[in-house]
N, C-alpha and C positions, 0 to 999 in steps of 0.2 A: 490598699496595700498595707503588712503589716510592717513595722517599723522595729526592727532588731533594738532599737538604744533603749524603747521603752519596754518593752517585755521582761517580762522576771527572769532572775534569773534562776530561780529553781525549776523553771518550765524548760532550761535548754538542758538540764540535768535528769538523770535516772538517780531513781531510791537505789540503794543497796540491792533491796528483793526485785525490783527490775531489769536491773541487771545481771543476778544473778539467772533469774528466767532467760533472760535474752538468752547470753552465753552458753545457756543447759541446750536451749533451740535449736541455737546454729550447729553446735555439738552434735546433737542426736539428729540433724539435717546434714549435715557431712560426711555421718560414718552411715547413715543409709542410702546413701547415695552411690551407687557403684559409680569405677572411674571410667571416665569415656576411652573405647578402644581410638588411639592414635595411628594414623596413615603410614601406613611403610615404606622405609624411603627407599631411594634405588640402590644399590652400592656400586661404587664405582671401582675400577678394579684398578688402580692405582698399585702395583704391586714397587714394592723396593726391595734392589739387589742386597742380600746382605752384606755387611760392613767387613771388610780386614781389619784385622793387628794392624797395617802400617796404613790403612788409606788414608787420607787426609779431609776434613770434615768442609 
């Protein structure tokens, strides 16, 4: 098992230029990515009478 307290710590860190590659990745992995079509809900027909000048709320 490895043991977190001894390991370095520039090993749980990114360079600069690794990071910046990540971020370009995930970028150019998200915008080609089309959005998934979402399930259509029902509508419920809840209609409301509209309101009066004097009705009370």
């Amino acid at each position: 098992m490895l043991d977190m307290a001894k390991t370095p710590k520039d090993q749980d860190e990114y360079s600069d230029e690794e990071t910046t590659q990540r971020r370009d990745a995930v970028l150019k992995r998200m915008l080609n990515t089309p959005p998934k079509p979402r399930p259509k809900r029902e509508r419920t027909t809840n209609k409301r009478k509209p309101q009066q000048a004097g009705d009370k709320k």
